[in-house]
Steps between C-alpha positions, in 0.01 A plus 500: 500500500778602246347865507425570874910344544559793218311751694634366848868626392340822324348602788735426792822474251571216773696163377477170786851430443660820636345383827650135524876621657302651787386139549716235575306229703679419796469893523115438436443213714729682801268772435157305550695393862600816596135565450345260669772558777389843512120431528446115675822524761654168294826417367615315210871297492642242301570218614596198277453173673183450444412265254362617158405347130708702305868686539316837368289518835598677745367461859433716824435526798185779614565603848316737693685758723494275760749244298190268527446329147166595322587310175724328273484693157601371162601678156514358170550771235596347159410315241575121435456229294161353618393808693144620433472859378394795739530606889329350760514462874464171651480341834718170609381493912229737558476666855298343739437371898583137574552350832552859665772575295504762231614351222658787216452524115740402201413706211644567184464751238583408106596714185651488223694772432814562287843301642771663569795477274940515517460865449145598626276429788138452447347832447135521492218702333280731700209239462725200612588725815123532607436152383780383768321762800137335372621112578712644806148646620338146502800402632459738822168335532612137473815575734285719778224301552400418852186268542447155601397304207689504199144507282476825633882629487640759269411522178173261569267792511189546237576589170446849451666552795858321416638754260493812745862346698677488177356821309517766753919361558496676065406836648867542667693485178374798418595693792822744512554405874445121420721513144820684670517175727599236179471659152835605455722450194675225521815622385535884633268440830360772400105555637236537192454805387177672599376583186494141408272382807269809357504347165428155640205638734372737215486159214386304759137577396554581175104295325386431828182601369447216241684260783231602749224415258657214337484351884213651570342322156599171591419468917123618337515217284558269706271602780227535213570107423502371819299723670192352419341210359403506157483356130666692226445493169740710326862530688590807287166706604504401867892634554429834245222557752724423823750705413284780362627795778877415427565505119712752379572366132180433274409144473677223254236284374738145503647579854408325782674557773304220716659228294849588619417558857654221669538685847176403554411207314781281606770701714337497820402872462107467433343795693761583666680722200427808642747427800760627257367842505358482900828397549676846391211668654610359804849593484493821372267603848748297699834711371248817523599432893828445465529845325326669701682403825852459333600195287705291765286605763512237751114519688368476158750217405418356842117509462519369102758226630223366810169555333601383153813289443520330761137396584494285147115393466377491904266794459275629209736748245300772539523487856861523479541781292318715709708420846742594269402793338255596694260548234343303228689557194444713198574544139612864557901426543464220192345771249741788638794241440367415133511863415163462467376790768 
């Protein structure tokens, strides 16, 4: 790690911390609204009489164009004293039918990300920026869901299907048109200079060759251990021979990287790894579109907004994706993205 962070700056001659004045989070998080205004016709405004748990929450109000409200949403951005680690999106009311009425989401999204100080607002890395987009994306789901039962609503959709809201929402911050809407320096106002999106784009894939296998590697493994039923005798052989087609690096006798694996032994991941990597697959084809008709263009939005966020876990995922898309999807746009084409 030390010597691919050494070769990182050699190569692109690119430091994170020039970055963090173009991104000031209100300027992010107005930036993931204007986006969302842009492609899903809603609104986002403040409003602060709604109750919340903590003074650093802050609380809206989604309205569609119509003024109608599609959601309450909820932000809670830095750390605290008996705050878990991490970002996650969670639900307080999911979406759902009862008694005729329509009744709307609360959702909330939580960071933790760097205060702000006297001097200083909270400026955040690149990686904290898509990490914000990734929970908004779930977010979207949670907030435009439209079914009847809340089992069903939102983000209640099968597993390797859940991550393709929240990823494809990373592929803006990469995109001149998208950036020139919120990364701007926070003192000067100034608009980030082109050759800094380049560098960001161009480092962007910088191993994604070992990543690719190192995922690749460990979705086998898993499917190889759960994927049928059988007695083994020697834990080392069984995962050298699973993960045979991936290894880069020649073998280390007292590694095992089984041992360590607790996605699948006790974090609710067993055979169902690989939905990290189906996940990108998925939302590399679904930005593919975008590109190709124009990044905020709003039948794509439109048709990505009905068939996928909004229809939660009613119909079978595939099924969605291709009244979306039109197509099944393929691993064409991931690999081209990965700099691996």
């Amino acid at each position: 790690a030390y010597y691919s962070e050494k070769l990182k700056q050699k190569l692109f001659n690119f430091d994170d911390e020039i970055l963090k004045p173009y991104f000031k989070l209100e300027n992010v998080l107005n930036g993931a609204f204007t986006i969302a205004e842009k492609l899903f016709g809603i609104t986002f405004k403040e409003v602060f009489d709604i109750d919340k748990y903590h003074e650093d929450v802050q609380t809206f109000e989604v309205l569609d164009f119509e003024g109608e409200l599609v959601a309450i949403f909820y932000s809670d951005f830095f750390p605290r004293k008996g705050k878990r680690n991490g970002a996650w999106m969670t639900s307080y009311k999911s979406q759902a039918v009862k008694n005729g009425i329509n009744e709307r989401p609360h959702v909330s999204i939580v960071c933790n990300f760097t205060p702000p100080t006297e001097t200083k607002p909270s400026l955040l890395t690149f990686n904290e920026v898509t990490t914000l987009f990734h929970e908004f994306g779930h977010a979207l789901h949670g907030m435009l869901a439209n079914t009847t039962y809340p089992s069903l609503s939102g983000t209640s959709v099968y597993w390797d299907f859940v991550e393709l809201p929240s990823q494809v929402m990373e592929n803006w911050c990469y995109e001149p048109e998208a950036l020139a809407l919120f990364a701007k320096h926070y003192e000067t106002g100034e608009i980030i200079p082109q050759e800094y999106v380049e560098k960001i784009k161009e480092s962007a894939s910088f191993l994604e060759g070992m990543a690719t296998l190192r995922q690749l590697s460990f979705g086998i493994l898993d499917m190889t251990y759960h994927g049928k039923s059988q007695t083994i005798a020697d834990v080392k052989a069984f995962e050298k021979q699973a993960m045979e087609g991936t290894s880069l690096y020649p073998d280390v006798a007292e590694n095992c990287m089984s041992t360590s694996f607790s996605h699948i032994f006790q974090g609710g991941y067993s055979s169902g790894y690989y939905s990290y990597k189906w996940a990108e697959v998925l939302d590399a084809d679904a930005f593919a579109y975008f590109q190709e008709k124009g990044i905020f263009n709003k039948e794509v939005a439109t048709k990505f907004k009905d068939n996928v966020l909004s229809k939660g876990g009613t119909e079978l995922p595939m099924e969605l994706y291709k009244k979306f898309r039109g197509q099944e999807p393929k691993a064409d746009a991931l690999l081209k993205r990965a700099g691996l084409l």
